[in-house]
N, C-alpha and C positions, 0 to 999 in steps of 0.2 A: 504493500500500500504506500502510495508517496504522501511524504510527510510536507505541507507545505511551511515554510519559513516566512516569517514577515522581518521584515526589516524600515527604519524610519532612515531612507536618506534626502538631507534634505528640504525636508518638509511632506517627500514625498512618499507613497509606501508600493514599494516594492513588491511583488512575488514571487518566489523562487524556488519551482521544485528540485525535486534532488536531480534532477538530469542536468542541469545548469541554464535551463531555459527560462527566460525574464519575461512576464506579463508587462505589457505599457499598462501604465497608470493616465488616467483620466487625461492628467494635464500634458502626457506626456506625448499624447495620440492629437491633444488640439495643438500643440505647437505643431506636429508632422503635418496638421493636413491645414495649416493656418494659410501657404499660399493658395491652397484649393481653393479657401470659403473665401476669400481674399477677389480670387481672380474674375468670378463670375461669369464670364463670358470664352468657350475656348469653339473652336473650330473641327468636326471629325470629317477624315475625309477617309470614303469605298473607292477604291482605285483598285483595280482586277482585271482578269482579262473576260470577263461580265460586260466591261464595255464596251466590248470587241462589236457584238450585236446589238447591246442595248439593250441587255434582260436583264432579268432579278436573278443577283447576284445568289448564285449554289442552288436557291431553292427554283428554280426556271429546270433542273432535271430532276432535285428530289419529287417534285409533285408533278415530273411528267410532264411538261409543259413543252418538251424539248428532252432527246434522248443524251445519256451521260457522253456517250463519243461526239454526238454533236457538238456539245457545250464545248468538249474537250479541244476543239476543231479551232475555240478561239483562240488558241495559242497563240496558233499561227498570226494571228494579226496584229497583237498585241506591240505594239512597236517603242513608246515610250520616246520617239524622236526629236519630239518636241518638248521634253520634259525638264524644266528649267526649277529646281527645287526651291532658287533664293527667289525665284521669281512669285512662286508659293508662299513662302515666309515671307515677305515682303507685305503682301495681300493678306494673309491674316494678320499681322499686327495692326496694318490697317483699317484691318476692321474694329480692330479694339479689343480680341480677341487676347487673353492672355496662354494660352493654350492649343496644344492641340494635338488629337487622338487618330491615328494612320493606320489602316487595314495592315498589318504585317504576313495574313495567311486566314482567309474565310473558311465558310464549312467545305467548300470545292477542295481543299489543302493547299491550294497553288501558292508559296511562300513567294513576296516580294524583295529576299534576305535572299545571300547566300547562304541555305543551309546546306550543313553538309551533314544533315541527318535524311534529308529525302534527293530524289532526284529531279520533283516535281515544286520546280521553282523555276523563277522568270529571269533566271541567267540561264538554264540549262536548255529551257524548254518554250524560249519565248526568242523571236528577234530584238527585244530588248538586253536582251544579253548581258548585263549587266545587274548591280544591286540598286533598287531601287531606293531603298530604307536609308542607307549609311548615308550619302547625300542630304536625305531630307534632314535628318536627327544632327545634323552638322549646319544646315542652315539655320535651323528653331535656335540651337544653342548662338548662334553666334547675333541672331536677331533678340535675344534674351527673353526669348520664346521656353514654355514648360514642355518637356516631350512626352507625349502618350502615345503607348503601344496595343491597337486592338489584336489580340490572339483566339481564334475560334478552338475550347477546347477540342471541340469532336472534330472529326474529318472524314469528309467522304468517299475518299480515293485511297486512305487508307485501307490497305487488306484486311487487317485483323480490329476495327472498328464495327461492331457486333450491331450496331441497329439498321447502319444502312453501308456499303462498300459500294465499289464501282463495279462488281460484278454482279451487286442487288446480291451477293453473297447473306441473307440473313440466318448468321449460321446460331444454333444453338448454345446455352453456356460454353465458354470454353474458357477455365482460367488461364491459361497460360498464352493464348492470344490476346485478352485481356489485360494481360499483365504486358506485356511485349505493347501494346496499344499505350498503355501508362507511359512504359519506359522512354518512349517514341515524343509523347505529350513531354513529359517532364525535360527530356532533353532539347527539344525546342526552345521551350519557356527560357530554360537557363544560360541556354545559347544566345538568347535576345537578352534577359537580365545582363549578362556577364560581358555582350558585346557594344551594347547601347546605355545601360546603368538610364534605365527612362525613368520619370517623375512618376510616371504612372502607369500603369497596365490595366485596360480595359478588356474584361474577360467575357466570352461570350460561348453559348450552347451547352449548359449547361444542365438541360433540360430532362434529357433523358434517362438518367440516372441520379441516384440520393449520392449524399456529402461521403457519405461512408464506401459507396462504388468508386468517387472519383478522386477518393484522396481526398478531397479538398484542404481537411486540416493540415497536413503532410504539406500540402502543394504551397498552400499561402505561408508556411513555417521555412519553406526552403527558399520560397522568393525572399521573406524579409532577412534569412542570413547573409544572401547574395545582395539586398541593401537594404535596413533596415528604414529608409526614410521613403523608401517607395510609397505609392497607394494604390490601393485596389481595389477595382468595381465591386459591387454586389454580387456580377453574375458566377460565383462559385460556389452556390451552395450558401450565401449568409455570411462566408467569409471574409469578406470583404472590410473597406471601410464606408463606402457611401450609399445610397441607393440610385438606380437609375432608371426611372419612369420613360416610357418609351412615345413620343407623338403625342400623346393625348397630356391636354397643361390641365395639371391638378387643380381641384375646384377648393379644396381645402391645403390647406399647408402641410405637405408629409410629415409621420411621425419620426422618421430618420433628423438624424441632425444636421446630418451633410448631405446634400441628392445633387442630383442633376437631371436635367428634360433633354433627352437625345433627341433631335428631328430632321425630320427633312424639308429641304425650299421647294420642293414640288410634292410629289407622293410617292418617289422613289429615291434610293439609298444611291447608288447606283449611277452610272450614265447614262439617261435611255432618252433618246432625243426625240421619242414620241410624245414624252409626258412634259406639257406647255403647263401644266396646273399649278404655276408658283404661284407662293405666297407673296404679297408685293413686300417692300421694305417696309411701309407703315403698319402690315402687318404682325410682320418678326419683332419691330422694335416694342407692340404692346405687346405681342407673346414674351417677349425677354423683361419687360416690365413689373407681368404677372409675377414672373418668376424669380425674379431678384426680391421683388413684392412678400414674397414669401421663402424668404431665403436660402433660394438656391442657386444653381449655376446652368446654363444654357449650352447644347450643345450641338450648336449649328452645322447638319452635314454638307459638305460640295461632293459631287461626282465628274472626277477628270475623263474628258477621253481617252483612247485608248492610246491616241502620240502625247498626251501629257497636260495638253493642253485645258486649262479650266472653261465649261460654257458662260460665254458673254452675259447672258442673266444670271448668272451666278458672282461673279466678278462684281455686276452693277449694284446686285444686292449688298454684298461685304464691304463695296463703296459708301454707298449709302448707309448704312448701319455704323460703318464708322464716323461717319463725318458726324453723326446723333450723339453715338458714344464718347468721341473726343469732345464736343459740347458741355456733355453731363458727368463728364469722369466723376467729380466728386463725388456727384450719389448715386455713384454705381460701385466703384472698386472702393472694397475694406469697409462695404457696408453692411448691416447687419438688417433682417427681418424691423420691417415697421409693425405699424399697428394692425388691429385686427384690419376686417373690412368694415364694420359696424360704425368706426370709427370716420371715414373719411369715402369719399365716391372715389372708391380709383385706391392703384396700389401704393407701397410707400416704403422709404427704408430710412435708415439710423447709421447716425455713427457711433462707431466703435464706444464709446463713451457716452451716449442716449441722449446730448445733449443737442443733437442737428436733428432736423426731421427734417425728410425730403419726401414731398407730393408729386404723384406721376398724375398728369392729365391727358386722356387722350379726348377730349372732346372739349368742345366751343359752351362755355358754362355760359348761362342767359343771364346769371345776374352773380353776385360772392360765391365765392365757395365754400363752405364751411366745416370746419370739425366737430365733435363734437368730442364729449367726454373727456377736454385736455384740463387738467387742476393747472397746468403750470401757467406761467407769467411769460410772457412775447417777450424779447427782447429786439427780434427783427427779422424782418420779411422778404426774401428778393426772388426777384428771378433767375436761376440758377440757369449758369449759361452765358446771361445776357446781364445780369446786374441791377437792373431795375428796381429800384424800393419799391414795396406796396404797402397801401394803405391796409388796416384791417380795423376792426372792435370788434366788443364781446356785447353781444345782445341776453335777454333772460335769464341774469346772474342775483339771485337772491341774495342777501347777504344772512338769510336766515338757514341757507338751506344746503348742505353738502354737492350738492348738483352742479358741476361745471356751469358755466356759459356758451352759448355759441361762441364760436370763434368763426368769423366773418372776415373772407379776405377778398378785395378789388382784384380782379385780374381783367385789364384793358385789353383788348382785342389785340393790340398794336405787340403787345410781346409774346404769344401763343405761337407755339413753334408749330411747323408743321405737319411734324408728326405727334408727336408726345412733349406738353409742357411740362418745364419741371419747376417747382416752389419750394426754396428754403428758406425755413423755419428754424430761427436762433431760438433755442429755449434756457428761460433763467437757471435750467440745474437738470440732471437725467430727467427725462421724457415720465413723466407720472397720471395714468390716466382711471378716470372714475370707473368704477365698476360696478354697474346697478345691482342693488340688492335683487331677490328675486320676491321675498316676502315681505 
């Protein structure tokens, strides 16, 4: 039976069973993941040779949409000729993006890497010939960009991957292909931890098997020896550190502490030049509102073609989003969850220190705006952005009666951005709001 040891260093307290293995303490997990909640905004991009045709990305053969040799067929076109990686970094810092998460190998297997644990990668088996990854993860870092690595655990081309193979092989338990399958997995992972040391690793497929089939405890234990300041998604089984909600923006504020909204600017992950169905930019920049709104972080997909090159409405969106973002940097980065909704029409965040309040507008108010339920004292009003003072008062303040006042602010036509307004709010001490009795 292991004996666990406590120990006080610090301030801090320790765990340490007898194998020598260290639990993070509370505070020790918010320093690690402080530039994640920090960054809010990062960038994922599907880049495959899925773009070759313009289907969805692995699952266009799992579900038969298209036969596995077919799929397989786009190798050949995959060319990556135009593929300018600083020119990519470049584009997402611009966007405001402090981050960002790169397909390294989907559920198809096809690694973007040289690995030298398959043969089915796009130096070997592609006219790109070359490694795609080492370039990018050398641009991020030198644009002062965080690196994220998506890894699909499962693979489809793999032989001894028991749910689905390229021969539709559905064979029976079998643990020592199984195992040989892990070994395969694990060696990957370590290959990219050990060659790239990334910020982060987004894990995905996780699906089809429990925590206890895929390792998972194992798996997130040997990533964090190979760097303990890594972080990692959800998709291992709960292992992880954050959660990641997929497309659909949460209605309520996740019960995770960290999350993130993964999405797409059209309805596909993917490059597929049939689907025209993008989001415009006034749209993403309130989706990204919500969600800072409720303090999380945004995780905008682009789909490159298959020479490299980014689509022109994709480009115009990250343009767009940044020129918003650089605008409002203050209250977006290093901000923290505002107030409820109850509180204010539209979403809102804080700083670090409860003492800023920032209002997101995305609509034309016909007359004030107002808060309600704030105890605290104004100190000052602007238009964040632009500078503007504004005028405000506090209407229906009893002085008998525990009950806030309205808090009533002027917003003149002449400063409303045109996408999303933003209002900061100097408050005389941390952010302190009423909370109605119920009885």
């Amino acid at each position: 039976m292991k004996r666990i040891l406590l120990f006080i260093l610090s301030g801090l307290l320790l765990y340490t069973n007898v194998n020598g293995q260290t639990k993070e303490t509370t505070e020790q997990k918010e320093k690690r993941m402080q530039w994640f909640a920090d960054a809010k905004l990062g960038i994922f991009i599907h880049w495959g040779i899925y773009s070759v045709n313009g289907i969805d990305e692995s699952w266009s053969f799992y579900n038969g949409y298209i036969s596995y040799e077919d799929y397989m067929k786009q190798l050949d076109g995959f060319t990556a000729a135009k593929y300018e990686p600083g020119k990519w970094a470049e584009l997402i810092k611009e966007s405001g993006a402090k981050y960002s998460v790169i397909t390294t190998k989907h559920h198809d297997g096809v690694a973007l890497w040289n690995t030298k644990y398959s043969d089915l990668n796009v130096v070997k088996k592609t006219p790109a010939a070359r490694d795609l990854i080492t370039p990018f993860v050398r641009e991020l870092r030198k644009n002062d960009l965080k690196v994220g690595l998506y890894f699909s655990q499962l693979d489809w081309s793999h032989p001894d991957y028991p749910h689905f193979t390229r021969t539709i092989d559905r064979y029976k338990e079998d643990s020592v292909r199984w195992d040989n399958f892990l070994q395969f997995r694990h060696n990957q992972i370590m290959e990219l931890c050990e060659k790239y040391k990334p910020d982060l690793f987004w894990f995905d497929g996780d699906w089809d098997y429990s925590a206890e089939k895929w390792k998972s405890g194992e798996m997130s234990e040997e990533i964090r020896k190979c760097d303990p300041k890594v972080i990692l998604n959800s998709r291992i089984n709960g292992y992880g550190d954050y959660g990641t909600p997929e497309q659909g923006v949460p209605i309520h504020k996740p019960e995770d502490k960290y999350w993130e909204l993964c999405m797409t600017m059209n309805d596909s992950w993917g490059y597929q030049p049939n689907d025209k169905d993008y989001k415009t930019s006034n749209q993403i920049i309130r989706i990204f509102a919500d969600v800072i709104g409720m303090g999380g972080n945004l995780l905008l997909d682009i789909g490159p073609k298959p020479d490299g090159t980014i689509p022109d409405e994709q480009v115009a969106i990250l343009k767009e989003l940044g020129q918003w973002t650089k605008k409002h940097k203050d209250a977006i980065y290093g901000t923290v969850a505002g107030m409820p909704p109850e509180y204010f029409c539209g979403p809102s965040t804080l700083s670090k220190d409860s003492t800023m309040l920032y209002l997101f507008m995305d609509y034309k108010p016909t007359g004030p705006v107002v808060i309600k339920g704030l105890k605290n004292k104004v100190n000052r009003i602007w238009v964040d952005g632009n500078g503007t003072k504004l005028d405000w008062n506090v209407k229906m303040k009893a002085y008998w009666s525990p009950v806030p006042g309205l808090l009533y602010i002027d917003v003149p036509d002449s400063v409303l951005d045109k996408d999303v307004t933003v209002i900061a709010v100097l408050l005389d001490g941390k952010i302190d709001l009423y909370d109605n009795p119920t009885k």
